[in-house]
Structures are given as structure tokens and as C-alpha cells.
ZAMI-63531 format. One line per 4 residues: for each residue z, y, x of N, C-alpha, C. Coordinates in pm, whole numbers, plus 50000, padded with zeros to 5 digits. Atoms other than C-alpha are relative to their C-alpha. Example, Ala and Ser with C-alpha at 12.3 -4.5 7.8 and 13.67 -1.06 7.14 Angstrom:
! ZAMI-63531
50000:49881:50089:50780:49550:51230:50000:50120:50090; 49994:49881:49918:50714:49894:51367:50073:50109:49923
This chain:
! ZAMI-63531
50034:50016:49859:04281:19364:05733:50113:50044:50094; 49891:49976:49886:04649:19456:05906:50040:49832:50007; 50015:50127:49893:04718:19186:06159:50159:50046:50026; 49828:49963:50016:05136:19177:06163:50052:49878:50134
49973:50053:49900:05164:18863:06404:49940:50000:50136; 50035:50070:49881:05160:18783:06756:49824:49966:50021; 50137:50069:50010:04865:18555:06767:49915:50070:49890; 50116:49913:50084:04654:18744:06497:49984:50104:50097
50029:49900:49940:04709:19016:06720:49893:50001:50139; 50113:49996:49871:04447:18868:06961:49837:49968:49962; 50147:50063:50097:04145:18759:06711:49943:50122:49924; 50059:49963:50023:03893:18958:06605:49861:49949:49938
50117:50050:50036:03576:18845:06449:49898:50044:49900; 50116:49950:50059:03251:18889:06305:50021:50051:49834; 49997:49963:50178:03368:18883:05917:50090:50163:50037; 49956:49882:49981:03604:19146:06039:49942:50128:50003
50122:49877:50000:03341:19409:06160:49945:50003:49877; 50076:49956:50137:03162:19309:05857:50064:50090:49921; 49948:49967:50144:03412:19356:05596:50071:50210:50049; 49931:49895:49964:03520:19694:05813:49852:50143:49985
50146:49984:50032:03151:19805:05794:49996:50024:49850; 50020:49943:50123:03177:19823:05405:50111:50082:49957; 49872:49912:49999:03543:19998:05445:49952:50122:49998; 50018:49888:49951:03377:20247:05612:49841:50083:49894
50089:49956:50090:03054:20299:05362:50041:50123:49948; 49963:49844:50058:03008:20665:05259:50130:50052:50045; 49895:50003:49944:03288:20741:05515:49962:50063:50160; 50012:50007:49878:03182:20697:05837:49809:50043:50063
50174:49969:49986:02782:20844:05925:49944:49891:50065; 50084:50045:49939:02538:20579:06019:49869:50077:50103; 50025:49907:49911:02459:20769:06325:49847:49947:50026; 50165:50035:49961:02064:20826:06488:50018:49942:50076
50016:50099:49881:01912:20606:06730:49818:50147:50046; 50134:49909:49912:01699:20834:06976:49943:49978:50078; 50068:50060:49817:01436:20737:07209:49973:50090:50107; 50020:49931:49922:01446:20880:07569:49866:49982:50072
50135:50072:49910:01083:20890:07721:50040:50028:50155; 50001:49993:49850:01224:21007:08045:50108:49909:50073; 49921:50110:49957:01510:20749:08089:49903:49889:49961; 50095:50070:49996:01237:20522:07965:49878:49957:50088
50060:49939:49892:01011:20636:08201:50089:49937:50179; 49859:50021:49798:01276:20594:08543:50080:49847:49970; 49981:50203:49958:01399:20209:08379:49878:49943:49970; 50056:50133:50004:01052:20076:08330:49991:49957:49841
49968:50054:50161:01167:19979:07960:50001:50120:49881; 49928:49919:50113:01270:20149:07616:50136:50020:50011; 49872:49937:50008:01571:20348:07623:50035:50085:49896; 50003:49900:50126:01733:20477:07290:50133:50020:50034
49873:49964:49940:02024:20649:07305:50078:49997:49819; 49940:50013:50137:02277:20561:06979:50122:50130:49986; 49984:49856:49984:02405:20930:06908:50142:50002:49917; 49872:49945:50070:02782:20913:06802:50062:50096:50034
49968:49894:49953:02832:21194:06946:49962:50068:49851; 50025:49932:50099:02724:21323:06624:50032:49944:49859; 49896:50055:50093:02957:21130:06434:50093:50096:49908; 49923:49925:50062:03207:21273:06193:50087:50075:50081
49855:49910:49911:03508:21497:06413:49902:49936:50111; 50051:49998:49882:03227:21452:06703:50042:49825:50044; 49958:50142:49863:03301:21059:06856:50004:49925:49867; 49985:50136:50073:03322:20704:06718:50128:49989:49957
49837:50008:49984:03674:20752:06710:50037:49983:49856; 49971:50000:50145:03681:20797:06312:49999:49866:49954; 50038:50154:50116:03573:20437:06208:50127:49927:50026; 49856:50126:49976:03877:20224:06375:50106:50093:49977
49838:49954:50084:04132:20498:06257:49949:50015:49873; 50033:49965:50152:03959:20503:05918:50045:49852:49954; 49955:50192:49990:03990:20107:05940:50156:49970:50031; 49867:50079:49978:04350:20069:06059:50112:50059:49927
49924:49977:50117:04478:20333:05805:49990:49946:49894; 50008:50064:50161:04324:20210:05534:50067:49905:49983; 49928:50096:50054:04448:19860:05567:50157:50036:50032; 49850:49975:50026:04819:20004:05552:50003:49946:49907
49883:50098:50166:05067:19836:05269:50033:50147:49951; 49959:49824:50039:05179:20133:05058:50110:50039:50040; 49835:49986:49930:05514:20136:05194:49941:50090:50124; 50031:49948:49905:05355:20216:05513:49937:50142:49963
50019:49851:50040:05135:20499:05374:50059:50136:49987; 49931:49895:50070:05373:20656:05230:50158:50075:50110; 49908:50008:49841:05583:20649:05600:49897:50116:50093; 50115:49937:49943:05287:20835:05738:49988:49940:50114
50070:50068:49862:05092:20758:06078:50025:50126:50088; 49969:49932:49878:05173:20931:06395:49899:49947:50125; 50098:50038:49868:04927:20914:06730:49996:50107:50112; 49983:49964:49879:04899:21037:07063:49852:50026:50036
50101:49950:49964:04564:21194:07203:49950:50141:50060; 50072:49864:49955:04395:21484:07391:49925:50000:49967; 50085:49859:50124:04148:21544:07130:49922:49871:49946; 50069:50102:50094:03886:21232:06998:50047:49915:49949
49922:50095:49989:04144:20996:06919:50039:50077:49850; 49954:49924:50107:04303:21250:06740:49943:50086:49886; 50092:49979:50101:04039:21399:06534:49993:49887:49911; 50029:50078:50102:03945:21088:06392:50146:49974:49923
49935:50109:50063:04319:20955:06307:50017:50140:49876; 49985:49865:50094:04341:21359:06130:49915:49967:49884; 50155:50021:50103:03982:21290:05926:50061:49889:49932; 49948:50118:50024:04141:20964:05842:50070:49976:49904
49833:50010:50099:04489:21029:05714:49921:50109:49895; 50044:49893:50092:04309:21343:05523:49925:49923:49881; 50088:50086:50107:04054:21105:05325:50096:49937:49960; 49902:50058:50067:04332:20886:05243:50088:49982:49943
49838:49983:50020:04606:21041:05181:50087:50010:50035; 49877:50079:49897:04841:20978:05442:50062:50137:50072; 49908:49897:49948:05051:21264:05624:49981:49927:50165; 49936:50015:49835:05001:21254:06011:49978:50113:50089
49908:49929:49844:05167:21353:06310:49891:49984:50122; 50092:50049:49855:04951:21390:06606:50028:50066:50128; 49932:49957:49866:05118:21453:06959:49877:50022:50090; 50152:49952:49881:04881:21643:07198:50052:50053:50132
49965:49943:49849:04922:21738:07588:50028:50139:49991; 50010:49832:50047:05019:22105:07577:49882:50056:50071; 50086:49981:49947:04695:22127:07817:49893:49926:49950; 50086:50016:50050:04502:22030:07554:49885:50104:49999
50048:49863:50055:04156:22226:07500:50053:50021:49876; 49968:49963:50109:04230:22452:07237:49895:50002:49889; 50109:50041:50051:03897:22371:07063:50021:49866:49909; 49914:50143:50042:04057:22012:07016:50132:49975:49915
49921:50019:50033:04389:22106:06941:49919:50079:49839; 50025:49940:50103:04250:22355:06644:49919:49935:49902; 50094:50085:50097:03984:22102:06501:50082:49895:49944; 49919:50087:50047:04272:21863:06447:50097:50019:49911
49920:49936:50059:04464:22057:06285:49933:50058:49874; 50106:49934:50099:04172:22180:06083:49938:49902:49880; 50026:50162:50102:04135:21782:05935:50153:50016:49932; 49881:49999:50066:04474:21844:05831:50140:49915:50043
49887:50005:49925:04741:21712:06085:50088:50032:50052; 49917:49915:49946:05053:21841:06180:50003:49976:50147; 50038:50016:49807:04966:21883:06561:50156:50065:50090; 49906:49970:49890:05274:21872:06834:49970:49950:50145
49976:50026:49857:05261:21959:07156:50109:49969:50102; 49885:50052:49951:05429:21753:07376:49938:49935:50137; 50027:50118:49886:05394:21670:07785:49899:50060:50060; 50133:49872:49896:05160:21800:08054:49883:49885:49978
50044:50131:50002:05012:21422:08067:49969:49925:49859; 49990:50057:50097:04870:21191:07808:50106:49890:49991; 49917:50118:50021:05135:20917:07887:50155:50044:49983; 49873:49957:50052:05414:21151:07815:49981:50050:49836
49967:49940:50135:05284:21262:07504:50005:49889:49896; 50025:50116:50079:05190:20912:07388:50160:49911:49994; 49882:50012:50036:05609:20846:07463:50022:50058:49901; 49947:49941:50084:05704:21116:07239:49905:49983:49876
50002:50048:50180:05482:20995:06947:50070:49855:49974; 49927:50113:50010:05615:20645:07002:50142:50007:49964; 49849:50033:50041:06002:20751:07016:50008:50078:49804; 49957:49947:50153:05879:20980:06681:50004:49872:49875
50032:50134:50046:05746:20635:06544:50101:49921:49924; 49888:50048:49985:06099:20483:06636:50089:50073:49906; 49898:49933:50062:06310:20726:06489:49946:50044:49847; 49995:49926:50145:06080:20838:06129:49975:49873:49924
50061:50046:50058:05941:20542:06036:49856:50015:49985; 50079:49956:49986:05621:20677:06066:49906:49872:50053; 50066:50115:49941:05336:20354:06163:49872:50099:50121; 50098:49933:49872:05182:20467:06523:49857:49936:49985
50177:50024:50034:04799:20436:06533:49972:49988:50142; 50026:50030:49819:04700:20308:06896:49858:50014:49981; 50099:49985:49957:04375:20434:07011:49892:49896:49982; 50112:50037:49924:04242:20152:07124:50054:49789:49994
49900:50086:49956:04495:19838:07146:50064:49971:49866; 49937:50111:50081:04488:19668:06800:49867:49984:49914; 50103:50083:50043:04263:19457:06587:49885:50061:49893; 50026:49972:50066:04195:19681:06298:49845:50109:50080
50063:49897:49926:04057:19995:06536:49893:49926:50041; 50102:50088:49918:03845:19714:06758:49910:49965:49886; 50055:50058:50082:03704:19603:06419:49903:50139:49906; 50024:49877:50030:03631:19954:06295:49877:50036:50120
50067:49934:49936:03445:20070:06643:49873:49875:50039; 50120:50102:49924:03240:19723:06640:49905:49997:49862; 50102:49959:50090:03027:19847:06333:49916:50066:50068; 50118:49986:49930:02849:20029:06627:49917:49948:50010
50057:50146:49923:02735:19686:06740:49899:49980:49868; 50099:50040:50135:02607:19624:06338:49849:50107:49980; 50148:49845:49995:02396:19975:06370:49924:49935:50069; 50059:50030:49895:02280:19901:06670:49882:49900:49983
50116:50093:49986:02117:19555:06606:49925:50025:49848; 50081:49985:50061:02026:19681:06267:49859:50124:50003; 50082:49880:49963:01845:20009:06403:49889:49927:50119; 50077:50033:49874:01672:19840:06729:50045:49802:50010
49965:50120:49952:01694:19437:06667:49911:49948:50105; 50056:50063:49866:01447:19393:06971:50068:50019:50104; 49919:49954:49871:01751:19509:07220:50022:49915:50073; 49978:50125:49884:01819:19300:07508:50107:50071:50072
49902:49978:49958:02091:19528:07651:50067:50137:49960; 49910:49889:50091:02390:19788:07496:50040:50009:50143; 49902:49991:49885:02570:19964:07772:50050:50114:49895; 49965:49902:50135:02827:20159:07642:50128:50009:50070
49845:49931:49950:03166:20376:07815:50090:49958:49948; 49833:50094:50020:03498:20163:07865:50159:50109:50002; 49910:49898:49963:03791:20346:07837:50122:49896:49993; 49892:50070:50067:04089:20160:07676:49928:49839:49975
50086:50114:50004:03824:19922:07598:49988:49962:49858; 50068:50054:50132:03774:19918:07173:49922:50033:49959; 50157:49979:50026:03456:20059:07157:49912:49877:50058; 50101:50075:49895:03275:19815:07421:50034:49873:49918
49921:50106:50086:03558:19527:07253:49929:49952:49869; 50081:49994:50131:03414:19595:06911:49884:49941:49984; 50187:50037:50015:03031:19599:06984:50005:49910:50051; 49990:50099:49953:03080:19294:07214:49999:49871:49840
49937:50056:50110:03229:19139:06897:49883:49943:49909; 50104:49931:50078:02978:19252:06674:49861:49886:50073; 50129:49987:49907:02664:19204:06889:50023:49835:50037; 50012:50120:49951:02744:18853:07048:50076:49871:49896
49976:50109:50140:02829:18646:06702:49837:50052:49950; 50109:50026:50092:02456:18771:06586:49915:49963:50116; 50088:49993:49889:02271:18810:06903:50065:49965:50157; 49949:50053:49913:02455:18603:07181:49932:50050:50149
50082:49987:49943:02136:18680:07406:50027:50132:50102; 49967:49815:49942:02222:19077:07450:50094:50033:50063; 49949:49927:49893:02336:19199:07742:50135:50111:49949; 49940:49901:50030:02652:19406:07697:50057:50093:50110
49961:49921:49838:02716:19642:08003:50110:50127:49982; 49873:49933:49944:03051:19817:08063:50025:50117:50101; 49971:49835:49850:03090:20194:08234:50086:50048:49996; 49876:49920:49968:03399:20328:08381:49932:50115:50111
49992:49923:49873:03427:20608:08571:50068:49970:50143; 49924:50101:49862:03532:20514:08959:50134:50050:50006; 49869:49963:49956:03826:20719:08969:50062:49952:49890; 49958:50014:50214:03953:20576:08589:49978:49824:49973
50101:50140:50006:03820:20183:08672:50115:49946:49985; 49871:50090:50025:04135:19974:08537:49933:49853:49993; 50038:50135:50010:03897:19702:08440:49997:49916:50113; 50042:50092:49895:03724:19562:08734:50120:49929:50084
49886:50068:49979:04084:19486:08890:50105:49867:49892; 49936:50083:50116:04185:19374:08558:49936:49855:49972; 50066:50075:50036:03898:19133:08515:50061:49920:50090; 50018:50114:49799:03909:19019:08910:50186:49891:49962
49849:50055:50037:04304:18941:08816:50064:49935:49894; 50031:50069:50151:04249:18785:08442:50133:50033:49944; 49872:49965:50103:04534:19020:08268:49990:50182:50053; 49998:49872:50003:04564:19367:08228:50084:50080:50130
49958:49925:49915:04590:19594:08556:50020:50130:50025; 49978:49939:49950:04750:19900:08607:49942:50111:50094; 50061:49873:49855:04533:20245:08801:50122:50077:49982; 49929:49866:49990:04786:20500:08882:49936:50094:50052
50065:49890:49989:04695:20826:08848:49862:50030:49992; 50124:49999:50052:04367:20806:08689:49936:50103:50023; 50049:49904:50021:04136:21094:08762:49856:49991:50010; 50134:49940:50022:03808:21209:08612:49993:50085:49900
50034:49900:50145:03651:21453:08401:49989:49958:49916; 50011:50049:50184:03568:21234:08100:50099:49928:49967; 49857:50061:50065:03911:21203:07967:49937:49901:49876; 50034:50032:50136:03739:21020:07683:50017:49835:50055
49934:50112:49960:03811:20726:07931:50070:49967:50132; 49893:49974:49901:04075:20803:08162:50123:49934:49929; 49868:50146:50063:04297:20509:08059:50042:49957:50172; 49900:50049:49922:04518:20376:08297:50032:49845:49995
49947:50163:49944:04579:20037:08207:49888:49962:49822; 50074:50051:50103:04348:19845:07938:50056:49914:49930; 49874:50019:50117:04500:19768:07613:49958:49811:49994; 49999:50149:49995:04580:19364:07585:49899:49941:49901
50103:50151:50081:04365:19282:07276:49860:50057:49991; 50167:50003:49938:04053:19452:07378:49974:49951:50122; 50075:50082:49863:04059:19280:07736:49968:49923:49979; 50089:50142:49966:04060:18953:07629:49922:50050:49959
50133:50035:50102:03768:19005:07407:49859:50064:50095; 50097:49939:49874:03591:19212:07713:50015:49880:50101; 50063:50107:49931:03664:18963:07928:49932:49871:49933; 50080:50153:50061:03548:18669:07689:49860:50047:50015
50157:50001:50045:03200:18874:07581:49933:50129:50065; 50071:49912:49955:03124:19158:07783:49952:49954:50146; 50088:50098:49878:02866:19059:08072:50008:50052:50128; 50012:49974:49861:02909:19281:08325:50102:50172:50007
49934:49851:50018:03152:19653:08369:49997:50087:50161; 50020:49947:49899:02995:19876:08589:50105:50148:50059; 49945:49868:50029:03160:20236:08737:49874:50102:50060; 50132:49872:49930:02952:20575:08805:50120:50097:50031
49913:49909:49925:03066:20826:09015:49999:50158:49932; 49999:49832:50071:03177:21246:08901:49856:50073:50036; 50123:49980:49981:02817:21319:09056:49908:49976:49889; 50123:50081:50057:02627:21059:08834:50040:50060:49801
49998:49938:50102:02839:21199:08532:49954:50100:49959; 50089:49908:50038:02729:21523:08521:49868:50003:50038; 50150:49999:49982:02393:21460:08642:49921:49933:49849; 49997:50103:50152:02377:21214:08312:50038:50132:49877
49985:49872:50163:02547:21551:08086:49915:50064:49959; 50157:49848:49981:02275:21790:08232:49911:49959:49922; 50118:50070:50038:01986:21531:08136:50013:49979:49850; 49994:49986:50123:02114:21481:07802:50016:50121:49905
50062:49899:50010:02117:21858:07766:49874:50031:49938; 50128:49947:49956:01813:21948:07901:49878:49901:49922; 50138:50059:49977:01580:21642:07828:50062:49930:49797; 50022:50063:50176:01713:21482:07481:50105:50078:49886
49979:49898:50126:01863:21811:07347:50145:49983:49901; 49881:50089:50042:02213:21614:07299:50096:50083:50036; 49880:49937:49914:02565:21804:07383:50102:49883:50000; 49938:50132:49937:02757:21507:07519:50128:50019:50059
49907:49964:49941:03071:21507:07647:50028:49887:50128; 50071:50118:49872:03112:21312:08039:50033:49875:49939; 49960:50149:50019:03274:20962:07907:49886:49958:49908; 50119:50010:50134:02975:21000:07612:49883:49980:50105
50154:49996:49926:02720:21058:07891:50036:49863:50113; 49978:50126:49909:02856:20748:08106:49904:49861:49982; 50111:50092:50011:02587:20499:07987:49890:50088:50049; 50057:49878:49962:02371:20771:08051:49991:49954:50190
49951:50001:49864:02500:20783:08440:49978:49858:50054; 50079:50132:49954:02452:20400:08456:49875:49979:50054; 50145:49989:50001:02120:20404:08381:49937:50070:50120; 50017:49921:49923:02084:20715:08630:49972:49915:50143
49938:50058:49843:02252:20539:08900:49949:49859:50024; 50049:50143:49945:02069:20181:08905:49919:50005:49906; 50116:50028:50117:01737:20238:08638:49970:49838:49985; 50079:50051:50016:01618:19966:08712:50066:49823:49938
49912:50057:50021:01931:19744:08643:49988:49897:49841; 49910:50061:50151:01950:19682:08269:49819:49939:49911; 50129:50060:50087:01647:19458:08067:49940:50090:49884; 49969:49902:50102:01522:19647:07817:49914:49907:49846
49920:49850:50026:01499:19796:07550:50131:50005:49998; 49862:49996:49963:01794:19939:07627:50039:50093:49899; 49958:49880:50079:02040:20117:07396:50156:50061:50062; 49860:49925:49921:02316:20355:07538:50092:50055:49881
49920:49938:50116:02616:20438:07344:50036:50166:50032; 49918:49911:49999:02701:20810:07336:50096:50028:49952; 49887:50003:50101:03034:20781:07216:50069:50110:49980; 49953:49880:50111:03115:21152:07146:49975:50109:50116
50042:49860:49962:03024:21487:07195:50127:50142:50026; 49870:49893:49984:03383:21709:07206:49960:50022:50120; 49993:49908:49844:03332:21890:07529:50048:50168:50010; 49939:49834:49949:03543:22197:07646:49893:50090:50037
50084:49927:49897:03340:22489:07704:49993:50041:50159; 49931:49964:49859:03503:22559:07985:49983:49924:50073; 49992:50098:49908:03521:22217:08113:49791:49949:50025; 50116:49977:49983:03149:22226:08015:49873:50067:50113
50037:49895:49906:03031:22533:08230:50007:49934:50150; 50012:50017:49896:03172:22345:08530:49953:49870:50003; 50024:50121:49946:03029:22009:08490:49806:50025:49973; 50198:49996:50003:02652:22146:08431:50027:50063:50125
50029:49939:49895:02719:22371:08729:50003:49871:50132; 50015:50091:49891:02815:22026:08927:49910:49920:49948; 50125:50114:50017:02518:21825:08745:49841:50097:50091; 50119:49964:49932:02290:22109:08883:50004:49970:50164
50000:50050:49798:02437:22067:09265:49955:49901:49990; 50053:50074:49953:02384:21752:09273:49850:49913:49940; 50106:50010:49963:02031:21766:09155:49942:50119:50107; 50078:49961:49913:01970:21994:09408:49933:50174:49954
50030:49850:50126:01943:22329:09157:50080:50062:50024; 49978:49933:49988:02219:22450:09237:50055:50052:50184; 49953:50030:49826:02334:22581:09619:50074:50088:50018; 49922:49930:49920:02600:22754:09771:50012:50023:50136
50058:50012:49837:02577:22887:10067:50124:50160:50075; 49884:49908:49890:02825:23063:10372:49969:50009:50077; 50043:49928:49848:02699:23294:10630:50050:50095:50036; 49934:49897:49937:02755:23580:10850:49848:50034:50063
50043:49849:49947:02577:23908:10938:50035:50125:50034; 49940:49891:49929:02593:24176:11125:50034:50131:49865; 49971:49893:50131:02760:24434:10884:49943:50166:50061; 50029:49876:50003:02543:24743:10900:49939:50022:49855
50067:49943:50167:02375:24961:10589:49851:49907:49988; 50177:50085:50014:02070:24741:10418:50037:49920:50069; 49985:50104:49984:02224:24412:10566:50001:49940:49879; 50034:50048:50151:02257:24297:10218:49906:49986:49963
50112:49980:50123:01945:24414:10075:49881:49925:50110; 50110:50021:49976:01778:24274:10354:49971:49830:50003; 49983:50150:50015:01924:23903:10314:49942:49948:49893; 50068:50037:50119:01805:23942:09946:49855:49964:50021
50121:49998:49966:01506:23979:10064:49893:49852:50034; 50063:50154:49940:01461:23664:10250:50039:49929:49878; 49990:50049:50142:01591:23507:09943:49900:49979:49942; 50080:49933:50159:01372:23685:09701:49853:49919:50074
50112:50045:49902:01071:23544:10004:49968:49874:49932; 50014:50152:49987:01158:23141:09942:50066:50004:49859; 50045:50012:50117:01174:23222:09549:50172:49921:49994; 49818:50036:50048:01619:23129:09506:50020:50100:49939
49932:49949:50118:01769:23261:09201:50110:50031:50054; 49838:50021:49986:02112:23435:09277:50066:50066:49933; 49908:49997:50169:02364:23425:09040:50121:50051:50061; 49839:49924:50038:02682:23527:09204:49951:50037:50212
50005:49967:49808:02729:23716:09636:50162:50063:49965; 49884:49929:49986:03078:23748:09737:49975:50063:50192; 50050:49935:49950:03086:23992:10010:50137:50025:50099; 49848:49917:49903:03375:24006:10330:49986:50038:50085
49966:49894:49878:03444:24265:10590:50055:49981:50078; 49871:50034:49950:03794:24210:10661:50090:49883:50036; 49922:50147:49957:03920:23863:10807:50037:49988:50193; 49943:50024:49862:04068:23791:11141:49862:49895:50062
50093:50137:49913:03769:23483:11220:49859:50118:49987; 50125:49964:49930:03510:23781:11216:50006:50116:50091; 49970:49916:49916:03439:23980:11459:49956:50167:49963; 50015:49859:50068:03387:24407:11430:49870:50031:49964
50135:49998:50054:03084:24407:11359:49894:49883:49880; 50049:50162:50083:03041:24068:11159:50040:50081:49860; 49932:50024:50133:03072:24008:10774:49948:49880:49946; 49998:50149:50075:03090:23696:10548:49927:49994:49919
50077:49959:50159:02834:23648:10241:50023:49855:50006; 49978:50111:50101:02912:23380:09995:49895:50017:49914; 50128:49964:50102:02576:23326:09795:50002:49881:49924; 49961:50096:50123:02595:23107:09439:49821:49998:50001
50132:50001:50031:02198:23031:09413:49944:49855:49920; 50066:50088:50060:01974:22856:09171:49911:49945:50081; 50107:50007:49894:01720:22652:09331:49895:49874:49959; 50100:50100:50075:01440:22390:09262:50008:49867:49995
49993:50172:49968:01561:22035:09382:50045:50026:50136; 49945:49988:49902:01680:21918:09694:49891:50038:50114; 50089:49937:49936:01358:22009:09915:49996:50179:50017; 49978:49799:49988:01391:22402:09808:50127:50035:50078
49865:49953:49944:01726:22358:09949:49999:50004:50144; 50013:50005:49881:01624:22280:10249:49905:50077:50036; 50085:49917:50018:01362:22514:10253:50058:50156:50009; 49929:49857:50042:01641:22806:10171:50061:50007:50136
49937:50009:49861:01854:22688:10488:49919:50012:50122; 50096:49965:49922:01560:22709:10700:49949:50133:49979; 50049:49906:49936:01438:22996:10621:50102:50102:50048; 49850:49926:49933:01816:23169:10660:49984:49999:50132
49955:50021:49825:01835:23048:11018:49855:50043:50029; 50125:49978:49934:01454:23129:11103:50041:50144:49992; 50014:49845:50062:01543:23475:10971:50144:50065:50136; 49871:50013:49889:01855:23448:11249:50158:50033:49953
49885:50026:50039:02105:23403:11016:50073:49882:50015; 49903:50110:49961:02439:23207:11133:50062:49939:49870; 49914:50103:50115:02479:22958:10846:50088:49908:50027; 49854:50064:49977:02851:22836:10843:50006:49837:49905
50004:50147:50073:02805:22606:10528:49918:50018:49880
């Protein structure tokens, strides 16, 4: 299954997935299919959520680097594979080369988490850091490429990988063949590429729906312009598809068979992490929870039953901590809040008070005296509070000011 010309390098097809599908046998986990009653519930339809997040090295990422090493020539093998990634990319091509045999190199951002860099290293890859950015580190595995001989492993942007991540598509209609629509997080575009693949040679019928993040959306320009476009400076939290420009032989095949590529906003992502948390007990990482966030953000949108891809669970703790703390703001759980009172003894204890009155949780009070914007007798309170939805919030700000506190923000 290596694809060496030009023109091969743009074809993909159904025997492909198949025959990549028995590559991967006793290899790759035929991941769960989970039903959500409360996303079920809010579209109207059945909503299952297809859980690769609980894939081998966490993400789908293993099957199309398990698929594009394997079909190496032995020459190549024995050259080893080199790749570029801030952390799911690179897990799988580690898990990969380790089952096979193969010796690789895997270039990581030096602002990698260290969670990521250590699990990759832990499949058995020699991990170099290289580059603040993923598009500097993905140079320096390319010029290592150039200079060892070494065969680079592209993410996302060749036939083998696309053929590897469209065995989703085979789960999928063999786990839930009553589906009428897959939505499923675009990044590079050979996950969505794949199942498209997959999915519309058995079941032409099924909806395939496309989620970028808005700040990270290369497609929709790309489509509107029929050739691969260019975002500079990509930013969102779910690096898992913070691509920049969408790789040439998963567009066409997105633009030939994918039906529609929506984006959700850094709000709708973590509101989508929280819920898969809290309600289906999932740890998700944001580009994993981006079908998720679809759904959120237009229920009523997609035919059902619907199946959502979670395409992987790696999440920073760190980066974790702050995207539940922004999935609770913007349900309305969590509130921050900036006022001013008169600074005498028991001003504090008596603000708690009103607090403790209208039933807010508070989790953090920063506390200032000393600033030039108050006056001698003023002070500042910064209050971090839990709270019930967006009604309690308004409920908290009212009773502050009834209480004759000057709320700033």
C-alpha cells in the first residue's frame, strides 16, 4: 500500500481502507460507540459518541502511522521514519515504529506538554526538541529526513495515513449502520478524508459534517477557492487541529465527499470538554470534543442518529484546568467579579456574607489597598465564584449592588 507517484498520490479508495482495516487487526482497538441521552435529548435524535479517545497512545492517530509504516520496502525500514508533532501525531508514529521495528526520530516543539513529550518517548522514540512552533519543528524533521535518509511520516498529507484513519468510517457503519450523519474534527483533514472515503463508497446517503475551530478554519477558504488555502497564525486551544494550511490529498477527497465543514468557537469548545466530563464520563481533549461543540452550537442541525468522532483524549493538565474553568464561565458556573469597598475592619467578612446570602461558592478573593485609582478609604476585591447558570449570575450582581456595592466588572 506505499503510493510512490504523483497521480497515485491523489487516490484513495474503499479496497484501501479495507485492506488497511485488516493491517491494523489485533493492532489498532476497535474503539466503543457510546450513547449520549443528553446530547440526544437537546438534537431531538440519537447521538453516540465513537470514543477514540480511548484508542491506543490516546487518539486515532495510531492506525494511519501503523498503516504508512508498515507498507515501507525494507530498505526504507531499515532508514528509519522521522515526524514532526506536539504530541498525538507523535505517539502514534512512536507505538508504530515500536511494533514494527523501525527506529524513529520524532521532532517536538520545546513547548511541548511534558506529559506528551514523556509518553513518546515511553513507546520508544528518540524525541528532539526543536522550535517554539510546530512549523519550525516540522522543518527540522524534514531537513533531518534530507540529510539521514530517514522516510518522514506526514501527519496527515498522504494516502497510506488517510487509508489507515478511514477504518473509523468501517467501525462506525459497522457499530451504528442506521447513521444518517458522522461529524467528526478537521484538522489537516485525514481523519474526516478517511471516514468520508470509507463511509460514502458503502453508504453514499450519510451525512459527513466537518468541525474546525474558527480561529484554525483553513478549510472553508480552501473549499470557497477549490485548492488548498493558507491561515496565518492559527490560534486555538485544540492543537489537535491547529493546521494552517490543509494537506493536498486529503482536500481533494474532502472536497469531493465531505457535505458540509462547519467551525465552533473557544466558548463552544470547552463548553463541549466540560459536558463530556461531567455528563458521558469521557476525558477529551478540545479538537476531540469539537463534534461535541457542533452539536452544542446548532442541536438541531445534524439528522440523526448521529455519531460524533472523539478523536483523542491527550489533554494537558494544565491546559485542562483552564479550559473547564472557561467551559464553566461560559455556562454561567463560573463568575468573576471586581468591586470596591470601603476598607474598614469586617468589610470582608461582611461581603462574604452577602455572598454566603445568594448561595455563590468562592474559590479564590484577591484583596487591594494600595493603587493610585482608589481612593483613602476605598479597596479593590477580586472574587473567583462558583455559581449555578447564568440566572444565579445575575442574581449575584444584583444582590452586590442592592447591598451598595460599586461593581466595576
Amino acid at each position: 500500500m506505499s503510493y510512490r507517484t504523483a497521480d497515485s498520490l491523489r487516490s484513495v479508495t474503499l479496497d484501501d481502507v479495507r485492506g488497511a482495516q485488516k493491517m491494523l487487526s489485533g493492532v489498532a482497538r476497535v474503539t466503543a460507540m457510546e450513547g449520549s441521552r443528553h446530547l440526544s435529548q437537546l438534537s431531538g435524535a440519537p447521538v453516540l459518541l465513537k470514543c477514540e479517545n480511548l484508542q491506543r497512545t490516546g487518539s486515532f492517530k495510531l492506525r494511519g502511522a501503523y498503516v504508512r509504516i508498515a507498507g515501507l520496502l525494507p530498505e526504507e525500514r531499515a532508514a528509519g521514519v522521522v515526524a514532526a508533532s506536539a504530541g498525538n501525531h507523535a505517539q502514534g508514529v512512536a507505538l508504530a515504529s515500536a511494533l514494527l521495528g523501525v527506529h524513529a526520530t520524532v521532532f517536538m516543539p520545546k513547548g511541548a506538554p511534558l506529559p506528551k513529550i514523556s509518553a513518546t518517548r515511553d513507546y520508544g522514540a528518540e524525541v528532539r526538541l526543536h522550535g517554539q512552533v510546530v512549523d519550525e519543528t516540522l522543518a527540522a524533521a524534514q531537513e533531518y529526513a534530507a540529510r539521514t535518509g530517514a522516510v518522514f511520516i506526514h501527519p496527515f498529507d498522504h494516502p497510506d495515513v488517510i487509508a489507515g484513519q478511514g477504518t473509523v468510517g468501517l467501525e462506525i457503519l459497522e457499530q451504528c449502520p442506521e447513521v444518517r450523519t458522522i461529524v467528526v474534527g478537521i484538522g489537516g483533514g485525514g481523519l474526516a478524508a478517511g471516514i468520508a472515503v470509507a463511509v460514502k463508497a458503502l453508504r453514499p446517503e450519510v451525512r459527513v459534517v466537518g468541525v474546525q475551530a474558527e480561529g484554525a478554519a483553513a478549510y472553508p477558504p480552501s473549499l470557497a477557492a477549490g485548492h488548498p488555502v493558507t491561515v496565518e497564525n492559527p490560534a486555538t486551544m485544540a492543537d489537535g487541529i491547529k493546521v494552517g494550511r490543509p494537506g493536498v490529498v486529503p482536500f481533494e477527497i474532502v472536497d469531493a465527499l465531505v457535505d458540509e465543514v462547519r467551525t465552533v468557537s473557544e466558548s463552544q469548545l470547552s463548553a463541549a470538554l466540560l459536558l463530556c466530563l461531567e455528563r458521558a464520563k469521557l476525558v477529551v481533549e478540545p479538537a476531540g470534543a469539537s463534534p461535541v461543540a457542533a452539536l452544542l452550537g446548532d442541536p438541531g442541525a445534524f439528522p440523526g442518529p448521529v455519531v460524533a468522532v472523539l478523536s483523542g483524549g491527550n489533554v494537558d493538565p494544565v491546559l485542562l484546568q483552564r479550559v473547564l474553568r472557561h467551559g464553566m464561565a461560559a455556562q454561567g458556573r463560573y463568575l468573576a467579579v471586581r468591586l470596591r469597598l470601603t476598607d474598614r475592619p469586617g468589610a470582608l467578612a461582611t461581603l462574604l456574607g452577602v455572598l454566603s446570602v445568594v448561595d455563590a461558592n468562592v474559590l479564590d478573593v484577591s484583596h487591594v489597598r494600595t493603587d493610585p485609582r482608589l481612593g483613602l478609604t476605598e479597596a479593590e476585591v477580586e472574587l473567583h465564584l462558583e455559581t449555578k447558570g447564568p440566572v444565579h449570575c445575575v442574581e449575584v450582581g444584583q444582590a452586590l449592588r442592592e447591598a451598595g456595592y460599586t461593581v466595576i466588572d
